[in-house]
C-alpha positions as CSV (number, residue, x, y, z in Angstrom):
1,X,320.6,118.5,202.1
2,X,319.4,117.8,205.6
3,X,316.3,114.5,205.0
4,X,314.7,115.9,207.7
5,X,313.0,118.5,205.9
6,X,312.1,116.0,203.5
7,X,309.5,114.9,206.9
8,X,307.8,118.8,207.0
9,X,303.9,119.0,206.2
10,X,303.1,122.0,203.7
11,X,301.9,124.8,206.2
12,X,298.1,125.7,206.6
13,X,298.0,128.4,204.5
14,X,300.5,126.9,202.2
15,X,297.6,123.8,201.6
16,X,295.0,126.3,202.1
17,X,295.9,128.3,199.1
18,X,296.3,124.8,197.3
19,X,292.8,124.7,198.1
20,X,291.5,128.0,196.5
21,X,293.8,128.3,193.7
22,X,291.1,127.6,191.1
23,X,288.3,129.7,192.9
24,X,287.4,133.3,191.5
25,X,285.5,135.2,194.7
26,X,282.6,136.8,194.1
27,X,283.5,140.5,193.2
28,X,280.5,141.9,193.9
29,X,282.1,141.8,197.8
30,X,285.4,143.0,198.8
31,X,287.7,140.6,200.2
32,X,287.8,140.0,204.0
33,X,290.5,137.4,205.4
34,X,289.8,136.2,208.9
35,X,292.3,133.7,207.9
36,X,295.1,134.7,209.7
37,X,295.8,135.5,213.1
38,X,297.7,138.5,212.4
39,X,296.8,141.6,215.2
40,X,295.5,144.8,213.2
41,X,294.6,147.0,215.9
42,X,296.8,150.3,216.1
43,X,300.6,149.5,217.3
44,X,300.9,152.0,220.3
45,X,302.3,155.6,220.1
46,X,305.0,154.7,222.7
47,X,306.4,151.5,221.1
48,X,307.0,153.6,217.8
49,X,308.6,156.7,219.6
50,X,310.5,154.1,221.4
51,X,312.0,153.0,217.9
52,X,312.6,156.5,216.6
53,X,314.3,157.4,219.3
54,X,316.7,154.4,219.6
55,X,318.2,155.0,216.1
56,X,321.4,155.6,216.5
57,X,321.8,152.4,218.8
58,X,322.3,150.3,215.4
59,X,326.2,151.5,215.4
60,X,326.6,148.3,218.6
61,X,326.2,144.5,218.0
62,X,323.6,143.6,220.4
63,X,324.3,141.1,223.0
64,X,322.3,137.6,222.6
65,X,321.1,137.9,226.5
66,X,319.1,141.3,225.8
67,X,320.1,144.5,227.8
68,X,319.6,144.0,231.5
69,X,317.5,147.4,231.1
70,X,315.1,144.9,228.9
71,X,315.3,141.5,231.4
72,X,314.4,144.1,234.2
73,X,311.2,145.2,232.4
74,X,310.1,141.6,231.6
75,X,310.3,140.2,235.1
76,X,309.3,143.7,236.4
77,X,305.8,142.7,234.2
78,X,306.0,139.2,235.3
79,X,305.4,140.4,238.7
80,X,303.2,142.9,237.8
81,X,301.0,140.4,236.0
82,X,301.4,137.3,238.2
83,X,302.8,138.2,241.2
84,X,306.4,136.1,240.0
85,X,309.7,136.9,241.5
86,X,312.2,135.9,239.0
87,X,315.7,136.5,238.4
88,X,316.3,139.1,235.3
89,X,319.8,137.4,235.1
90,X,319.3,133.8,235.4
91,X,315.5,133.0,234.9
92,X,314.5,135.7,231.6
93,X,316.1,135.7,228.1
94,X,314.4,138.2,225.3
95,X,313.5,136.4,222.0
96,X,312.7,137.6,218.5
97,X,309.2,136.7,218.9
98,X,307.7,133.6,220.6
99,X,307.7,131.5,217.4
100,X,311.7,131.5,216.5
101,X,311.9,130.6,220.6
102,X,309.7,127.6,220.5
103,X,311.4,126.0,217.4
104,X,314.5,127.0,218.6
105,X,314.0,125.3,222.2
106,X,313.3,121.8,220.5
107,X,316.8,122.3,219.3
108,X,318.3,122.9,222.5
109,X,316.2,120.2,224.2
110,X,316.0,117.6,222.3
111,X,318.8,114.3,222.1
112,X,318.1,112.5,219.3
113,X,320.3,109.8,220.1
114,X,317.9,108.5,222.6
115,X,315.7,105.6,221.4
116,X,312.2,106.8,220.2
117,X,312.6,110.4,221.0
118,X,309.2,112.1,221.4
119,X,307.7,115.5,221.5
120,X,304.1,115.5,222.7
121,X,301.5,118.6,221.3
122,X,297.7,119.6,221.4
123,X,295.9,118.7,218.5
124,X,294.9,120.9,216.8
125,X,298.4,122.2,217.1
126,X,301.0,125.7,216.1
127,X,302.1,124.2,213.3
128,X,305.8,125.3,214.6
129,X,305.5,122.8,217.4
130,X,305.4,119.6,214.9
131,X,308.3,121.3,212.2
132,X,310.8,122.2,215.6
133,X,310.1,118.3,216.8
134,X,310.4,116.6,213.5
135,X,314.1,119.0,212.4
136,X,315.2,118.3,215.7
137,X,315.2,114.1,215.3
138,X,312.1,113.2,217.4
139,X,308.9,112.1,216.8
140,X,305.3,113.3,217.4
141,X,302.8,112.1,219.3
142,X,299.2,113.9,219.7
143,X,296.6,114.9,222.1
144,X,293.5,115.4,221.0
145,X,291.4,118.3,221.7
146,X,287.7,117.4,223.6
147,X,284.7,119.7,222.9
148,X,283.0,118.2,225.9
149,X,285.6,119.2,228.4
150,X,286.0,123.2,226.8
151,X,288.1,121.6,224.3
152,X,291.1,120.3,226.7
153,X,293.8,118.5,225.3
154,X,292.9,114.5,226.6
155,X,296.3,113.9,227.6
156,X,295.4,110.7,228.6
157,X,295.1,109.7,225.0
158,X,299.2,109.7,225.4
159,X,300.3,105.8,226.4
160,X,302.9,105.2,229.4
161,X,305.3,103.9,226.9
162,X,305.3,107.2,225.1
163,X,305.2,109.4,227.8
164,X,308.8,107.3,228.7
165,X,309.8,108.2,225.5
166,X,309.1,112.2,225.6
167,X,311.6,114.8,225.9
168,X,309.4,117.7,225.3
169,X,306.2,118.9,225.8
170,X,304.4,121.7,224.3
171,X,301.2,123.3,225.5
172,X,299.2,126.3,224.4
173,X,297.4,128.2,226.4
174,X,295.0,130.3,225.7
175,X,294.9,128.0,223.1
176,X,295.3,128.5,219.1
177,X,292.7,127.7,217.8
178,X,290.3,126.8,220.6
179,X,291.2,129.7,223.0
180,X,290.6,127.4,225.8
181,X,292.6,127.7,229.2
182,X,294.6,125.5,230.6
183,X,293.2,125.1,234.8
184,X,295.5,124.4,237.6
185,X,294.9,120.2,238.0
186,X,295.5,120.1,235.1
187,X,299.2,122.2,235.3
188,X,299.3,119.3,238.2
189,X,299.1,116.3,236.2
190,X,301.3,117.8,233.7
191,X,303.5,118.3,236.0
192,X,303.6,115.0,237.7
193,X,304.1,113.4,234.5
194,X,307.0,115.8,233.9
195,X,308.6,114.5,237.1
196,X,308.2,111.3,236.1
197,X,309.4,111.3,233.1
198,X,311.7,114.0,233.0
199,X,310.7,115.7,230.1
200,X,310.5,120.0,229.9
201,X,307.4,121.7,229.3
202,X,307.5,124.6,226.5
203,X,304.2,126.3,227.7
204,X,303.1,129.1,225.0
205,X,301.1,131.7,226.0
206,X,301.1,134.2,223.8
207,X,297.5,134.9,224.1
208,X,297.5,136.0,227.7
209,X,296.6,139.2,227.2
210,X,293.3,138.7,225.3
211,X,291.0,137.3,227.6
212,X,287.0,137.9,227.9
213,X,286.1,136.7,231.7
214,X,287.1,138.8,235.1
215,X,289.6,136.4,236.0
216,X,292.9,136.6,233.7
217,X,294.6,133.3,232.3
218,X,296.9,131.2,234.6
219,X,300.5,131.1,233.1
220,X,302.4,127.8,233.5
221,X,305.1,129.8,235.3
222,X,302.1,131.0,238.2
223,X,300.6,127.4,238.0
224,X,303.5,125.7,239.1
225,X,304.5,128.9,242.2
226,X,301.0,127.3,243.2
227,X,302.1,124.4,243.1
228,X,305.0,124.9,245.4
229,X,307.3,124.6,242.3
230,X,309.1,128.3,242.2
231,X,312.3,126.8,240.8
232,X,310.1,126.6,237.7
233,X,311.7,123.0,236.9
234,X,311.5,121.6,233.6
235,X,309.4,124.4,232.5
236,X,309.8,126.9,230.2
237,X,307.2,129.7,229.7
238,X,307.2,132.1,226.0
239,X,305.3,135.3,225.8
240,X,305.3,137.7,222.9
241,X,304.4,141.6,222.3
242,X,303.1,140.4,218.9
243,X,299.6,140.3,220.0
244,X,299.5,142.1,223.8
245,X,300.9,145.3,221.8
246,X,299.9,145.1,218.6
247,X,303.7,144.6,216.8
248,X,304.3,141.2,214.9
249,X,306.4,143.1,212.7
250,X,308.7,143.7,216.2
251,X,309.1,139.8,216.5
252,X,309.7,140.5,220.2
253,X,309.1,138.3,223.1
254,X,310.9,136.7,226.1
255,X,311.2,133.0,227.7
256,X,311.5,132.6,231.4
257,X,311.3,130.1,233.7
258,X,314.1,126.7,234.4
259,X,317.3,128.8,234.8
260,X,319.2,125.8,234.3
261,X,317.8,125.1,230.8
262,X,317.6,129.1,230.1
263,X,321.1,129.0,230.7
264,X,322.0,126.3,227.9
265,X,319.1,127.9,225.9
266,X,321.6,131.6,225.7
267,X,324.2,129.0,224.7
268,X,322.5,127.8,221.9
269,X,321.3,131.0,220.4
270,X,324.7,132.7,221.3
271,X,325.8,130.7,218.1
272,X,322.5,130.7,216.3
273,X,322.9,134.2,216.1
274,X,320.1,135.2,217.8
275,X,320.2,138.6,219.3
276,X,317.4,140.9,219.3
277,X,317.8,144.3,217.1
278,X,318.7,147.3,219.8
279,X,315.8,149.0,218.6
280,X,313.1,146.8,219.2
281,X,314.7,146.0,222.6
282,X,314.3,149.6,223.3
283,X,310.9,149.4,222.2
284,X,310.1,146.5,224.0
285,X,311.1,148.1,227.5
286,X,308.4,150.5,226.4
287,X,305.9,147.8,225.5
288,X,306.0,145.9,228.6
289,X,306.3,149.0,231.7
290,X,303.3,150.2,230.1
291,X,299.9,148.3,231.0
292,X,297.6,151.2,229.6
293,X,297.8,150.5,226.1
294,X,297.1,146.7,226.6
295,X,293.6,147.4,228.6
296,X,292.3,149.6,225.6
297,X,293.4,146.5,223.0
298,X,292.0,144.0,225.7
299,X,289.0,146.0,226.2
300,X,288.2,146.5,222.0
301,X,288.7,142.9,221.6
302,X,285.8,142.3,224.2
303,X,283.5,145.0,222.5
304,X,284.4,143.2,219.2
305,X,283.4,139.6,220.2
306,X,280.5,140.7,221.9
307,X,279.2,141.9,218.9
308,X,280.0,139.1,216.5
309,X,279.9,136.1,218.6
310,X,276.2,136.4,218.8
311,X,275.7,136.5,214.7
312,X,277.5,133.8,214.3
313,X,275.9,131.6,216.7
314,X,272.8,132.0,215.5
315,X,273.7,130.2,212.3
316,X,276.7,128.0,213.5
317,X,277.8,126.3,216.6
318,X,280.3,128.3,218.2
319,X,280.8,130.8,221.3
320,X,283.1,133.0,223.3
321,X,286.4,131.3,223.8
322,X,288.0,131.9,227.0
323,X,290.8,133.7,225.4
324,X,293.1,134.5,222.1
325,X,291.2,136.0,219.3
326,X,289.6,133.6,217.3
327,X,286.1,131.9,217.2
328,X,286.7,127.9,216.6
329,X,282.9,127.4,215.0
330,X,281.6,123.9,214.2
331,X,280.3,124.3,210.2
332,X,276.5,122.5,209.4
333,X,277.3,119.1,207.6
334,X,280.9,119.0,208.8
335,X,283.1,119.0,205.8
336,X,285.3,122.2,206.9
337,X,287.4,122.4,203.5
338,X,284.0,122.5,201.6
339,X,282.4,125.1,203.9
340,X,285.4,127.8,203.1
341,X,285.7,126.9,200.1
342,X,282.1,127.8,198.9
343,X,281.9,130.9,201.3
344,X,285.5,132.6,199.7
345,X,283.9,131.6,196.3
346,X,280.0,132.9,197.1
347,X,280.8,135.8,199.3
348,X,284.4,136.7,199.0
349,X,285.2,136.0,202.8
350,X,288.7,133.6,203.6
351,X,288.5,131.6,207.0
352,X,290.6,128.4,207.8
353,X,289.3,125.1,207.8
354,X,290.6,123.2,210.8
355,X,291.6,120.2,209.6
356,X,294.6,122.1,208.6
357,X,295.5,122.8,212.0
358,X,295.5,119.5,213.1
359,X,297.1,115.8,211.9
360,X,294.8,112.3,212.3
361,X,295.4,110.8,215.7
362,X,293.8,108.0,217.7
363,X,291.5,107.8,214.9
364,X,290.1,111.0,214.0
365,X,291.1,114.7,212.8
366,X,290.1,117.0,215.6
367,X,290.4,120.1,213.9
368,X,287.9,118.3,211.2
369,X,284.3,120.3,210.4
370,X,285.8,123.2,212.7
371,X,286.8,126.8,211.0
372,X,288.8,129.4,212.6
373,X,288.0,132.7,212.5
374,X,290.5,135.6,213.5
375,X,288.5,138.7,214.6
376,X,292.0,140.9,214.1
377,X,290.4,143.6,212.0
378,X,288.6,146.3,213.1
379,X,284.9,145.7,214.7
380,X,283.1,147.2,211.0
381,X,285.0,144.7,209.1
382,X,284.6,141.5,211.5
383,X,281.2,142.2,211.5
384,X,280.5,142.5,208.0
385,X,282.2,139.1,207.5
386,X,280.0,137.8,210.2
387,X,276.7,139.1,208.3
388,X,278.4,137.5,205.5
389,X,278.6,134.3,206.8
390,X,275.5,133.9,208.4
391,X,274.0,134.4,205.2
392,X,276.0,132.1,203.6
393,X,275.2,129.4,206.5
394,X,271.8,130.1,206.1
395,X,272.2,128.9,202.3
396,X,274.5,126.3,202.9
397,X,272.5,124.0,205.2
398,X,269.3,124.5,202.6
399,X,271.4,122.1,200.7
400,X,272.6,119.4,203.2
C-alpha cells in the first residue's frame, strides 16, 4: 500500500462524528445540520432539461478536454463575468467539480524529488488542499488566518526558506470558512513571490457567485489582467457549478488560466481517466450561458443572511462575510468542540467546530473557538436554527 496515506488527517466530519457519537439530541427538536456546506436551494429547470434531453449521448466515450461547445460557454462566461479573453482551446479544461481538479493539480504539479518540497495553504484550510499536497510527496506549510485584517491569510507568517522550497500554492477566495476576499495588493504580493520562487498558484473560487456587497469578488485570473499579467503565468484559477447553480450532484466545474500547465494538466487526467459524463457537459453549457438563474440564488442568499446574521450576532460575535455561504462566529468562552457539542445534544442543531478546519501553526489553531455555520437550507429552517442557537448562547454563557 502507498505510506503516504498512512500521513492523511481523519476528515472534519469524519472527527466530528467521532465527537458526537455518544450524544442523544434532544427529540423534542427536529434535527437541523448547518454542518455541511452542501447548496439546497432548487437546481434550475434548465440544467435538468438539459440532462433529459442529452440522454442518448451516453452511447460516445467522452473526450477528457470537454466538447469545444462546453470550453466556448466557460470562456464565453469568463468574459461575461470578468471581462477575460481566454482561449477555449488552450487556456480552459472542464472538470468533474472543483474538488477532484485541485487534488488532481498537486499531482500534476508537484516533483517530489526536489529537496523539501512544499505546498503552502490558508489556515483554516479545504481539507483537500493538505490530502492532494501530502499524496503527492510534499510537505505543508500554513498561513494563518487574521481576524483583525477581515481574516486574511498572514502570508508573511511563511519564512524565505520555505517559500524557496514551495511548488504550490493554494488560495481560497471567497474563502471556506471565513468568506473573506482576497484584494488586489494582495494578488500582487502573491504574485511577486510566485515570480520569485517559481511556484504555481491553485486559486479556488468556487464561491464567486455568492457575494453580499455591490461590487462582485475579484478572481485570481482578473487580478493578475490587472496586473498586466494576461498570460495568466503560474496560475491556475477552479470554478464550480456546485454552488453558482445549485448541482453538487453534477460535480461540474472548469480550470483556466496558465496554458502551458493546462496543457500538461489534460495530459495527466487523459490517463487519470478523467472525462466529464456527456450529460452533465450538456448541462453545464446550459448552466453557464444562463446568468438568470444565478441572480435569483445570489439574491435568496442575500435575503437569507440578512435575516439571520442579525440573530446570531446578538448572542455571538460574528457578521456578514464578504462572500460564500457560511457565518464563521466566535463561540462565548472559546472552546468550539464543547459549544457544538452541547448545542446538538440541548437543542438538536449540528454546526462545525473550527478547529477541525484548521491544523496548529506558528503556535496556535486558528480555526480554534470559531463554528461554521452553512445557511444552505431554506430561509425557515436557517432561521429556526438561528433562534435555536441564540437561546442556547444565551444559556451557555450563564455558565462560563
Amino acid at each position: 500500500m502507498n505510506p503516504l496515506l498512512d500521513k492523511l488527517h481523519p476528515y472534519p466530519f469524519e472527527r466530528l462524528r467521532a465527537l458526537t457519537k455518544d450524544i442523544t439530541p434532544n427529540p423534542a427538536y427536529r434535527p437541523i445540520s448547518l454542518g455541511i456546506g452542501e447548496p439546497k436551494h432548487p437546481a434550475p429547470r434548465l440544467v435538468e432539461d438539459a440532462l433529459v434531453g442529452s440522454l442518448k449521448s451516453l452511447a460516445a466515450y467522452p473526450a477528457t478536454a470537454g466538447e469545444p461547445r462546453l470550453r466556448e460557454a466557460i470562456s464565453g462566461w469568463l468574459a461575461r463575468r470578468y471581462g477575460l479573453q481566454l482561449d477555449a482551446a488552450s487556456q480552459v479544461l472542464p472538470v468533474n467539480g472543483s474538488r477532484e481538479a485541485l487534488f488532481a493539480l498537486a499531482q500534476t504539479v508537484i516533483d517530489p524529488s526536489r529537496p523539501g518540497a512544499t505546498v503552502v495553504c490558508p489556515n483554516p484550510f479545504y481539507q483537500i488542499y493538505e490530502g492532494a499536497a501530502l499524496l503527492a510527496g510534499a510537505r505543508t506549510a500554513f498561513a494563518n488566518s487574521d481576524p483583525a485584517r477581515n481574516f486574511a491569510a498572514n502570508w508573511a507568517e511563511i519564512d524565505e526558506a520555505t517559500w524557496a522550497r514551495t511548488q504550490l500554492l493554494y488560495t481560497c477566495s471567497p474563502g471556506n470558512p471565513t468568506g473573506a476576499v482576497m484584494p488586489l495588493a494582495e494578488w500582487e504580493a502573491l504574485f511577486a513571490l510566485s515570480d520569485q520562487h517559481g511556484f504555481v498558484i491553485a486559486s479556488d473560487e468556487c464561491y464567486s457567485e455568492i457575494y453580499f456587497r455591490d461590487e462582485p469578488p475579484l478572481s485570481g485570473l482578473e487580478a493578475a489582467v490587472k496586473l498586466g499579467r494576461s498570460d495568466f503565468r503560474n496560475l491556475i484559477a477552479f470554478t464550480s457549478l456546485s454552488k453558482r447553480s445549485n448541482v453538487p450532484g453534477m460535480r461540474s466545474g472548469f480550470v483556466a488560466g496558465d496554458a502551458a500547465i493546462i496543457k500538461k494538466f489534460l495530459l495527466y487526467r487523459t490517463y487519470h481517466g478523467s472525462a466529464m459524463n456527456p450529460m452533465v457537459q450538456a448541462a453545464s453549457i446550459a448552466a453557464w450561458n444562463d446568468e438568470a438563474h444565478v441572480v435569483a440564488n445570489r439574491e435568496q442568499y442575500r435575503a437569507k443572511f440578512a435575516q439571520v446574521t442579525p440573530l446570531l450576532a446578538a448572542e455571538l460575535d460574528v457578521a456578514l462575510p464578504d462572500a460564500s455561504f457560511y457565518l464563521w462566529a466566535a463561540v462565548p468562552g472559546g472552546d468550539d468542540i464543547a459549544f457544538a457539542q452541547q448545542l446538538l445534544a440541548q437543542y438538536n442543531v449540528a454546526v462545525l467546530p473550527g478547529s477541525l478546519l484548521a491544523r496548529e501553526a506558528h503556535g496556535i489553531n486558528p480555526g480554534a473557538g470559531r463554528i461554521r455555520l452553512a445557511l444552505v437550507a431554506e430561509t425557515a429552517e436557517c432561521l429556526e436554527a438561528a433562534q435555536r442557537i441564540a437561546e442556547f448562547t444565551r444559556s451557555f454563557k450563564s455558565l462560563l
